[in-house]
Phi, psi and omega in degrees: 000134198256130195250143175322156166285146161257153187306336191235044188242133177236172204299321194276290226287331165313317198266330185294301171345317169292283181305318154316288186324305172304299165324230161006294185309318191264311169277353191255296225279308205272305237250337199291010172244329188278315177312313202301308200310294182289002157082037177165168186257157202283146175337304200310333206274330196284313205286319172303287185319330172284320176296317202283356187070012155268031179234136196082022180313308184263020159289146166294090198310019151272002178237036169089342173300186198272331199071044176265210168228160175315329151325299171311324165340286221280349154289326179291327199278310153352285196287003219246323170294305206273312171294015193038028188273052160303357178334324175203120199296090174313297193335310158298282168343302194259326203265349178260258172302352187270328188293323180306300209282330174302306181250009169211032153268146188289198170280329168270331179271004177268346184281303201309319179216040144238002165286321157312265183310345170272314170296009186073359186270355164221126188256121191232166202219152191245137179239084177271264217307150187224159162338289177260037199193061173292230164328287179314077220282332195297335200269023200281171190244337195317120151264141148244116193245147174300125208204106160009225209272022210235132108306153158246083202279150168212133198168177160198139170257151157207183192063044181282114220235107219103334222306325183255330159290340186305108165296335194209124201224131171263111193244118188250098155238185175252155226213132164075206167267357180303130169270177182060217152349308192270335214262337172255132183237159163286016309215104170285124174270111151274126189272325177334057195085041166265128209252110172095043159218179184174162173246139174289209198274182158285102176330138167261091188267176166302308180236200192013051187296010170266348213271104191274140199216127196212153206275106196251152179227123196256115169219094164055063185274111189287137174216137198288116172351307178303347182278039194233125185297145190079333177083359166202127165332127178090023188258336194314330176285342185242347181271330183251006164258356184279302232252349182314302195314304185296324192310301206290336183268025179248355175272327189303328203263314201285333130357267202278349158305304214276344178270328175296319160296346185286293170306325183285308162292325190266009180292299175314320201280338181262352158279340205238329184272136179260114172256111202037081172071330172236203190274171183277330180297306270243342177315113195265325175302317177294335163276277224309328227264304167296351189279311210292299184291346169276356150287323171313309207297324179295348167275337188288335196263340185274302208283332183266012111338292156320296188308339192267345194270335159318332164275342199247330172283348202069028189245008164288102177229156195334311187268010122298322167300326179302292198309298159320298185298315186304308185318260180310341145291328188264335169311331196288317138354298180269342179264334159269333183292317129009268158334296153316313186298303204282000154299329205053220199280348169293331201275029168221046188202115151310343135349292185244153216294336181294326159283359147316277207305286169339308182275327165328289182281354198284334174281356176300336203235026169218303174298201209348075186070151220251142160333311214273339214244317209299297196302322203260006156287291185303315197295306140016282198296318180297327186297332175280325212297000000 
């Protein structure tokens, strides 16, 4: 089935496209049973992925990026999804923190680290969540208290994603006496030779075992005044809800990537498998069943087009975005658990990439915020109308 043009696709988004595809297929792909075994990917792959212009795409090429747009973002995240190549998280690096520093970084610090982070030599990671202080953000516990040109942080973050290559870390503790909210900065960290910081071990998740993701620790780690995002202190809780929108529609477009791939595989695998005498597609549940799931995916992919041409207008706000990441995650779920089902007992052998894809995606409906927090953000937006 020849799926619609998208609307906002142009001859350079074809051609970056091509190259993520080639990319991910040739550097990623061939490696990706030996990564799962180590629970992360070689050092190596950030610094390829930098030759290759995929990393910073939509940074402006005066701090070393591509000068794209979020649109390019959102074509790397695509090809990055369909290849089941998770090995290394762009999104964060580039769609996340690279973002950070682009908009509430000073001029030395946009010199400092993102011509670095688009070449791959320095890989960076966002550090919110703690033991106790997941969705709930206002509660972190991480301190940075101010020592004359010094912060001193102390604190542990986890479920850090980059967590053992990152060189440069966006760390949200709290800072001066604001409670709650007011009460959180932003703080960039370089690990390099940082005195009072460490990484635990490598996390063991359920699904995306090439994605290396790690527990990080601060004990009373001096790290320089000047790293402190924005240039004043309690602004970090309003700096990380400005950027929430791009975050959350860049999980929706790897979402409806991870459901097409989902479908594109078992459409093969039900032509080619024999059931009583014929193929399993010949089947009238196994057609309703793929009809059904390619009208989701496919309402998913026109809203969240909408949602990338809303966001490129700057008219993406927060509970449309909520919407998109909640939707499609969990559809994206219910169309592998699908998919799956329609393998049969191969579609329970890490063999074939749908049970792979299946513990993959099951995390899509807990990071950048839980699903339950996505719905009670809208349920919010209706009580004002």
């Amino acid at each position: 089935m020849k799926m619609p043009e998208r609307p906002w696709m142009s001859e350079e988004l074809e051609m970056l496209r091509d190259t993520a595809r080639r990319f991910f297929q040739r550097e990623c792909v061939p490696h990706e049973a030996r990564w799962r075994a180590q629970h992360h990917a070689d050092r190596e792959i950030w610094s390829r992925a930098g030759a290759a212009g995929l990393l910073c795409a939509s940074i402006p090429e005066q701090y070393g990026g591509g000068g794209g747009s979020f649109l390019h973002e959102a074509v790397i995240c695509e090809e990055q999804m369909s290849a089941m190549a998770q090995s290394f998280s762009n999104n964060v690096h580039s769609g996340i923190v690279a973002h950070y520093l682009l908009a509430y970084g000073s001029e030395a610090q946009k010199q400092r680290w993102l011509p670095r982070m688009a070449t791959g030599e320095l890989v960076a990671a966002i550090a919110m969540s703690e033991p106790g202080a997941g969705t709930d953000l206002q509660r972190i516990k991480t301190q940075a208290r101010r020592d004359g040109e010094l912060y001193r942080v102390s604190g542990s973050k986890t479920f850090i994603t980059n967590g053992l290559h990152a060189g440069l870390v966006c760390v949200a503790v709290k800072t001066g006496g604001g409670a709650g909210a007011k009460g959180i900065s932003l703080l960039m960290v370089e690990t390099e030779g940082q005195a009072g910081f460490r990484r635990g071990a490598l996390l063991d998740k359920l699904g995306q075992k090439t994605l290396d993701t790690a527990e990080l620790f601060f004990d009373d780690a001096p790290v320089p005044a000047q790293n402190l995002l924005g240039g004043e202190e309690g602004r970090g809780f309003a700096q990380l809800m400005q950027q929430l929108p791009q975050e959350r529609l860049l999980i929706a477009v790897g979402a409806v990537a991870s459901m097409q791939r989902a479908i594109d595989d078992t459409l093969d695998y039900v032509r080619d498998r024999q059931v009583f005498g014929q193929p399993l597609l010949a089947m009238q549940n196994t057609r309703f069943k793929l009809a059904e799931c390619q009208t989701q995916a496919t309402v998913a992919r026109a809203f969240v087009d909408d949602c990338m041409a809303r966001l490129m207008k700057r008219e993406l706000d927060v509970p449309t975005a909520a919407m998109a990441k909640w939707w499609t995650t969990d559809t994206c779920c219910r169309i592998v658990d699908e998919c799956l089902q329609l393998h049969g007992g191969y579609g329970y052998m890490n063999e074939y990439p749908i049970a792979r894809l299946y513990a993959d995606v099951r995390v899509g409906r807990i990071y950048g915020g839980a699903n339950e927090v996505m719905k009670e953000i809208i349920a919010r937006a209706l009580e004002k109308q």
